[in-house]
DRENTOR-776537 format. One line per 2 residues: for each residue z, y, x of C-alpha. Coordinates in nm, 2 decimals, padded with zeros to 4 digits, m for minus. Layout:
<sedrens>
Z:Y:X ~ ...
</sedrens>
This chain:
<sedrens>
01.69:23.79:13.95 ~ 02.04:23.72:13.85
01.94:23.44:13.62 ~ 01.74:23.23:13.89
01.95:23.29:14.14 ~ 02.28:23.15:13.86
02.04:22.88:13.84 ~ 01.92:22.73:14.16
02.32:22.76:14.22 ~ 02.42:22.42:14.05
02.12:22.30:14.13 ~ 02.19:22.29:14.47
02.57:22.19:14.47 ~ 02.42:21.88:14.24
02.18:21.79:14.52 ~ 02.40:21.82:14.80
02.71:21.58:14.59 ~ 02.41:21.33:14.53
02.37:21.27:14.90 ~ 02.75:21.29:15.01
02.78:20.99:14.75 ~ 02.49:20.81:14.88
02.61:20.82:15.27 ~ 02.98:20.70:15.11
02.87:20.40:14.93 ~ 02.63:20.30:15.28
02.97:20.35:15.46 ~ 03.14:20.15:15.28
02.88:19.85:15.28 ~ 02.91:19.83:15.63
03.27:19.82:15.62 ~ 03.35:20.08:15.89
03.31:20.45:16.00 ~ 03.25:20.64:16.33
03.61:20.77:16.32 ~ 03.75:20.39:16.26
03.55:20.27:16.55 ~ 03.66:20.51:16.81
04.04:20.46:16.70 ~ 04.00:20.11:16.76
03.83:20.19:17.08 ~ 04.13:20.43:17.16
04.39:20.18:17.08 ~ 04.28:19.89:17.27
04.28:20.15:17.56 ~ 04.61:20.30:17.47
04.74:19.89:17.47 ~ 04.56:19.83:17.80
04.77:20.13:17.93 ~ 05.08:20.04:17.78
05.04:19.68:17.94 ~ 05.02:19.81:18.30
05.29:20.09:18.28 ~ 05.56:19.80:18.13
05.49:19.59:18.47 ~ 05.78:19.60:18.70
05.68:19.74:19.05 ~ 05.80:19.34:19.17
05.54:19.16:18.98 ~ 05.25:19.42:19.14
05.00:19.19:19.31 ~ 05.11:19.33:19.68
04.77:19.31:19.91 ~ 04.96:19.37:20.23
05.15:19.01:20.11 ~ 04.80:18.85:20.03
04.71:18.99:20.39 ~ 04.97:18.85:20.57
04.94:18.48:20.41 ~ 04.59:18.49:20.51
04.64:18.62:20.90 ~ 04.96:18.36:20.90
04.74:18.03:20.82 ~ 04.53:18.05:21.18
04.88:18.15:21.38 ~ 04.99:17.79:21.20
04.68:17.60:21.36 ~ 04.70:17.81:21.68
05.03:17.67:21.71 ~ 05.00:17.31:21.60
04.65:17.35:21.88 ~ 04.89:17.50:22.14
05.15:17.20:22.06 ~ 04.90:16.96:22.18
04.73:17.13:22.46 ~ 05.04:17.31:22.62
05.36:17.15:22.54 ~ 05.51:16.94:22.85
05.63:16.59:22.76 ~ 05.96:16.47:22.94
05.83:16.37:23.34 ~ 05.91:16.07:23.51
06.00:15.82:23.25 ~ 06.08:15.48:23.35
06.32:15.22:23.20 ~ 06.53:14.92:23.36
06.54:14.60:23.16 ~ 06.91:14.42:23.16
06.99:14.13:23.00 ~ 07.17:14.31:22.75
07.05:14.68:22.74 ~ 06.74:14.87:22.79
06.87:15.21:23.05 ~ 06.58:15.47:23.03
06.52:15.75:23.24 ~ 06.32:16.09:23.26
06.33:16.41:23.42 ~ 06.35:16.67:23.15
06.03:16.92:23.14 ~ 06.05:17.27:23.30
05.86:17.44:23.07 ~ 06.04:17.72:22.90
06.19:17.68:22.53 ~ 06.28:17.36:22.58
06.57:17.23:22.36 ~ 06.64:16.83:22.35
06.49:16.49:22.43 ~ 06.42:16.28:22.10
06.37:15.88:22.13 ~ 06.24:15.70:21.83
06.22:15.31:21.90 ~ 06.09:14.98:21.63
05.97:14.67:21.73 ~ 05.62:14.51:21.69
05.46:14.89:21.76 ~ 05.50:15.20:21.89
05.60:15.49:21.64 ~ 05.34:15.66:21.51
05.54:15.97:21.48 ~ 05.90:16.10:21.49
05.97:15.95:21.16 ~ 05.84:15.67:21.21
06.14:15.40:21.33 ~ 06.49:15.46:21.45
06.60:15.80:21.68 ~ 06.79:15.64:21.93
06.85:15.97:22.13 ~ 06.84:16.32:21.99
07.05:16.55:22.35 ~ 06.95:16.73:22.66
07.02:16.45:22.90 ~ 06.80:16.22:23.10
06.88:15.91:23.02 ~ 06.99:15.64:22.79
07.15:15.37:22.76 ~ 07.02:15.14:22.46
07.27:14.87:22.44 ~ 07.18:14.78:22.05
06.91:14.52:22.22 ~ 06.85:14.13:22.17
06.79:13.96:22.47 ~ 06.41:13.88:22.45
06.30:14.12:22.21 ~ 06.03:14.36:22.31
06.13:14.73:22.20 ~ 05.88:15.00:22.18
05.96:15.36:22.23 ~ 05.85:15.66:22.18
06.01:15.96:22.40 ~ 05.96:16.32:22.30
06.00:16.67:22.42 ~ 06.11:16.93:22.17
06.13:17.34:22.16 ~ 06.28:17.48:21.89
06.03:17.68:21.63 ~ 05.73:17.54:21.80
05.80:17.16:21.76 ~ 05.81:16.86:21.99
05.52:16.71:22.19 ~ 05.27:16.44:22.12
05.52:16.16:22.28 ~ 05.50:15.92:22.59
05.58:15.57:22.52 ~ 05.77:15.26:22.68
05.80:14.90:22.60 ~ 06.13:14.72:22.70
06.22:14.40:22.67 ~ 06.63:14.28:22.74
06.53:14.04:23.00 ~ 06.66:14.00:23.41
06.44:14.29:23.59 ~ 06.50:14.06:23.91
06.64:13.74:24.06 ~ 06.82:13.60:24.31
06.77:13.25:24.39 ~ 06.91:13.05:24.66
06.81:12.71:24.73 ~ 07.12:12.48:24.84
07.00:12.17:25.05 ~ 07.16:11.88:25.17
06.96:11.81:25.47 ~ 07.13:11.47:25.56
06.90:11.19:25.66 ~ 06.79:11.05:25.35
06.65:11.42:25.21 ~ 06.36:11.43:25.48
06.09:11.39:25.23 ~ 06.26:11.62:24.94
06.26:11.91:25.22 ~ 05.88:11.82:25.31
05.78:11.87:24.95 ~ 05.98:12.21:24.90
05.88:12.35:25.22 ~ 05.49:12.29:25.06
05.56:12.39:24.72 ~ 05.80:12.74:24.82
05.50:12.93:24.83 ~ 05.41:12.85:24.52
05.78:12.95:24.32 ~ 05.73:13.25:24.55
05.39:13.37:24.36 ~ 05.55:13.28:24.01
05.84:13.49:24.10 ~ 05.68:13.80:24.27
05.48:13.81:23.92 ~ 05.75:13.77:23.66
05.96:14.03:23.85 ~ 05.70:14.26:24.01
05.85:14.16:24.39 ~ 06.21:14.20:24.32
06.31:13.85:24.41 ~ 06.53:13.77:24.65
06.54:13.43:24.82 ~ 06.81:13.24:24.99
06.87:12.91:25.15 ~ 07.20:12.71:25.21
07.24:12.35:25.38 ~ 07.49:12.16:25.38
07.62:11.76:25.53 ~ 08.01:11.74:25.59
07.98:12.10:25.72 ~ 07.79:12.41:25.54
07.56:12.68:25.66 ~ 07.46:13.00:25.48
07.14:13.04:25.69 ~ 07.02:13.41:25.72
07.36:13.56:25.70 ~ 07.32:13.50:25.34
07.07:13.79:25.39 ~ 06.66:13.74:25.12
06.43:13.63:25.30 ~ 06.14:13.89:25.41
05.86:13.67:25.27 ~ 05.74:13.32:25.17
05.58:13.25:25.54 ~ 05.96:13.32:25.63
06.13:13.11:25.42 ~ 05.87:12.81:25.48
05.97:12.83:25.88 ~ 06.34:12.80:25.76
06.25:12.46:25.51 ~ 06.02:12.35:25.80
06.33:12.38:26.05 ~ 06.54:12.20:25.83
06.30:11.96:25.74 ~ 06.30:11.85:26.15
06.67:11.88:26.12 ~ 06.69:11.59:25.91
06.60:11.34:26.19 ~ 06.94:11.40:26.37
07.18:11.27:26.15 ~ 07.38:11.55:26.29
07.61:11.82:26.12 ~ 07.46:12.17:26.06
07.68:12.35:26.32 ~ 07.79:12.09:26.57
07.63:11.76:26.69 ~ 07.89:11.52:26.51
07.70:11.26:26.33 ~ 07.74:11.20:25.97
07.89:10.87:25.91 ~ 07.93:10.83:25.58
07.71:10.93:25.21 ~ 07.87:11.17:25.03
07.81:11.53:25.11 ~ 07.96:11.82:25.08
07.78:12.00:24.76 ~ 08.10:12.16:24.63
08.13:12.36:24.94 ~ 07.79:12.44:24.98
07.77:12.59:24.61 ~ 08.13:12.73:24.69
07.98:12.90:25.00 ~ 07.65:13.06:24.85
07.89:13.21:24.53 ~ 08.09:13.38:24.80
07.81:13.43:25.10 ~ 07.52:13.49:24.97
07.43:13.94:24.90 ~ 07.37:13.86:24.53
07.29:14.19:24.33 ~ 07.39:14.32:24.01
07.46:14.07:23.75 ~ 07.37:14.29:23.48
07.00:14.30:23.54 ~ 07.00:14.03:23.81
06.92:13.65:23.71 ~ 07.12:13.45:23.93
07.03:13.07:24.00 ~ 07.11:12.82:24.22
06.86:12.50:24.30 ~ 07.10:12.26:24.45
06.94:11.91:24.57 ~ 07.16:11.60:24.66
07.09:11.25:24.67 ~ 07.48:11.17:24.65
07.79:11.22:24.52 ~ 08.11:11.43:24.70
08.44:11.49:24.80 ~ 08.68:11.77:24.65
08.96:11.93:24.85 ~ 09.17:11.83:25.05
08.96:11.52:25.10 ~ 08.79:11.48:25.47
08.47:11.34:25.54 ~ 08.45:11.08:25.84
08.37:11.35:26.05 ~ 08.70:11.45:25.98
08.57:11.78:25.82 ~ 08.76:11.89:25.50
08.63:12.04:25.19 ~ 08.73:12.37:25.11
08.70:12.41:24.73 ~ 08.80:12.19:24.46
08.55:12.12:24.11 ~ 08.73:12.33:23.92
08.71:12.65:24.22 ~ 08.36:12.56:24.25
08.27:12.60:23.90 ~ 08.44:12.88:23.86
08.30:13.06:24.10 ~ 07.99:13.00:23.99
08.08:13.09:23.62 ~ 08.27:13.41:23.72
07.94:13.55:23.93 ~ 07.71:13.44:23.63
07.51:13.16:23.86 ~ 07.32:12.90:23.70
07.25:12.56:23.87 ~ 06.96:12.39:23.83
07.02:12.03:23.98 ~ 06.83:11.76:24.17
07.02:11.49:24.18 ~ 07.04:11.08:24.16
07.20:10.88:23.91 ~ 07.25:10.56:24.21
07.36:10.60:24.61 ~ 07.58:10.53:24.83
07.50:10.25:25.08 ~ 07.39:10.04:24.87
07.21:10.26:24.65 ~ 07.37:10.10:24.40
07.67:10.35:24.36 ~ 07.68:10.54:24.05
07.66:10.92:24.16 ~ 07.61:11.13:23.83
07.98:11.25:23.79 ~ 07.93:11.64:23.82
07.57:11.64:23.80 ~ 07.45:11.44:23.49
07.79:11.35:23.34 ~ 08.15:11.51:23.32
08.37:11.42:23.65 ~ 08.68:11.33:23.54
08.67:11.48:23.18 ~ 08.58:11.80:23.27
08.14:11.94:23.21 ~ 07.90:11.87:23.51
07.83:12.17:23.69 ~ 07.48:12.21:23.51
07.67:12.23:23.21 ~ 07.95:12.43:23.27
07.69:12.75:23.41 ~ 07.42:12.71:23.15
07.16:12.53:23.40 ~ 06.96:12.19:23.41
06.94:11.90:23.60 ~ 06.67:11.69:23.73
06.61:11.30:23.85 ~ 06.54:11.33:24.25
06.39:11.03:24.25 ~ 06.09:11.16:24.03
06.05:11.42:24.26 ~ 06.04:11.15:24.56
05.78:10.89:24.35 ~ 05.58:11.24:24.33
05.63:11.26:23.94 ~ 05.81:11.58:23.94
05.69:11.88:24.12 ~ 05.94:12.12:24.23
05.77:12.42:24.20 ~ 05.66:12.28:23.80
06.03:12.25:23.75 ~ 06.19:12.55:23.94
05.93:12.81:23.75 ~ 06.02:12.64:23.44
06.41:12.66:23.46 ~ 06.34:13.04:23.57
06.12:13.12:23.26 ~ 06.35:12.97:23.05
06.65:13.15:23.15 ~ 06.53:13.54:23.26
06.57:13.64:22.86 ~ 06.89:13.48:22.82
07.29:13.61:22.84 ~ 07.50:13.42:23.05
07.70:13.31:22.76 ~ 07.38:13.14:22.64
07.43:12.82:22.74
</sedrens>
């Protein structure tokens, strides 16, 4: 028993090396064990673990932070939609157009939060947004002056309410334009005998300068009428006329007037042909309620078929002028008048007289009154052979002049 037992002994232990050997050499043909894999499997966790525990705490994606961005994009549109719907633009605005500024006004908005008034103007368009041109105006007030203007250049604004953190409103806009906002215009008429048929034609054609004048300056034109033969008349009290049937009665009047050969305030006949347009353009500069220069065009449509005396020359009626050329003209300069002229190039009583001194020519070396306030001056006897119309000519001088300084002349 010993012997068998001494013998299956190796046996066994040879067996058991064979297969230990066997499993070895497999191992090693596949290049790996069990125990290799799960160390690698345990390191690359270990390495994953080691990679989150170095992060700072400050580099943690934060969800509360990803939260908030989210909720704070709608409260963004929310406000940009409560910009448009509920933001109150300035109230009121309007603007008055002077020769040489633009003045706007506004009422500022009561709405609470509100901080400023911001103008952007350009020219050719409106802005299209607040960066869009120059910000004229950036204060709480309500109103400005924009006095960096060309007379005749159309300005385009854009007028905006602001409130702080929640922005400004959409923006109301305005178009000005640095031209007269109204005129004065006073017709001065020599109503001796020889001007019957030039007062017929104006009393017809008033009506018509009227209309062209009540649409150029929406109705705020005031009319006037002076007349004049040795003596002078401011007729109203130098007050506008209340409309063009009104003024019309007044031409008509002095239309029948003519037939007298009378003065205009006393019944002594006019003997001789000069008349007294100095004093009669002296008269209207000084009598007439003229209104702000500034934004007012003043102009004067004087008609004469003649010449005239200067102070202290008396007319055969032994009625003196008042005003020298030189005080005539300057008046007229000095209250920014123009004078558009009707006038004749031949009287007296021959009609052969040369009469254009002061009108179309200097008088004695000094401009014609035409010249010397920036107006124009017209043959009379055009208008007479029915050539010229007076309305034609009177809306013309206007539209030339309502965009223009007084120092354009």
């Amino acid at each position: 028993m010993k012997k068998l037992t001494m013998f299956l002994i190796p046996l066994f232990l040879m067996l058991s090396c064979s297969v230990s050997d066997e499993d070895l050499a497999t191992d090693d043909i596949n290049g790996h064990d069990d125990n290799s894999l799960a160390s690698d499997e345990s390191d690359e966790q270990g390495a994953g673990t080691d990679d989150e525990t170095e992060l700072p705490d400050d580099n943690k994606v934060d969800e509360n932070q990803t939260t908030d961005k989210e909720d704070n994009t709608p409260d963004e549109e929310n406000t940009d939609e409560e910009q448009t719907v509920t933001l109150q633009e300035v109230q009121q605005l309007y603007s008055v157009d002077k020769i040489d500024s633009i003045d706007l006004f506004w009422k500022s908005p009561a709405m609470a939060g509100f901080e400023k008034t911001v103008i952007v103007r350009k020219t050719g368009d409106y802005p299209a947004d607040m960066n869009d041109g120059t910000i004229v105006y950036e204060a709480i007030g309500e109103n400005y002056s924009d006095a960096d203007v060309e007379a005749g250049t159309e300005y385009y604004y854009r007028v905006f309410a602001c409130y702080g953190e929640l922005g400004c409103s959409k923006g109301i806009f305005l178009l000005g334009k640095p031209c007269f906002s109204q005129l004065d215009i006073v017709f001065v008429m020599d109503v001796s005998t020889t001007m019957k048929n030039m007062l017929g034609i104006l009393e017809n054609e008033i009506g018509q300068v009227w209309e062209f004048t009540d649409k150029n300056f929406n109705g705020e034109t005031q009319f006037g009428l002076t007349v004049f033969v040795d003596d002078v008349t401011v007729t109203n009290e130098g007050k506008t006329f209340a409309s063009a049937d009104a003024i019309k009665a007044e031409f008509n009047k002095w239309y029948n007037f003519t037939s007298t050969n009378k003065q205009t305030q006393s019944s002594v006949a006019n003997g001789d042909w000069p008349e007294n347009s100095l004093d009669g353009l002296a008269l209207t500069a000084k009598g007439f309620e003229w209104r702000d220069a500034e934004q007012t065009l003043r102009l004067v449509i004087l008609a004469t078929d003649d010449t005239f005396y200067e102070s202290p020359a008396k007319f055969s009626s032994n009625i003196a002028v008042q005003h020298t050329y030189d005080e005539t003209v300057t008046l007229l300069v000095d209250g920014k008048m123009r004078v558009g002229a009707f006038a004749a190039k031949k009287g007296g009583s021959t009609g052969t007289t040369n009469v254009e001194p002061g009108f179309f020519t200097d008088y004695n070396g000094k401009p014609s009154i035409p010249v010397a306030t920036g107006g124009e001056v017209y043959l009379i006897d055009d208008v007479n052979a029915g050539t010229l119309h007076i309305y034609e000519t009177v809306n013309a001088f206007i539209e030339n002049t309502m965009c223009k300084t007084y120092d354009e002349k």
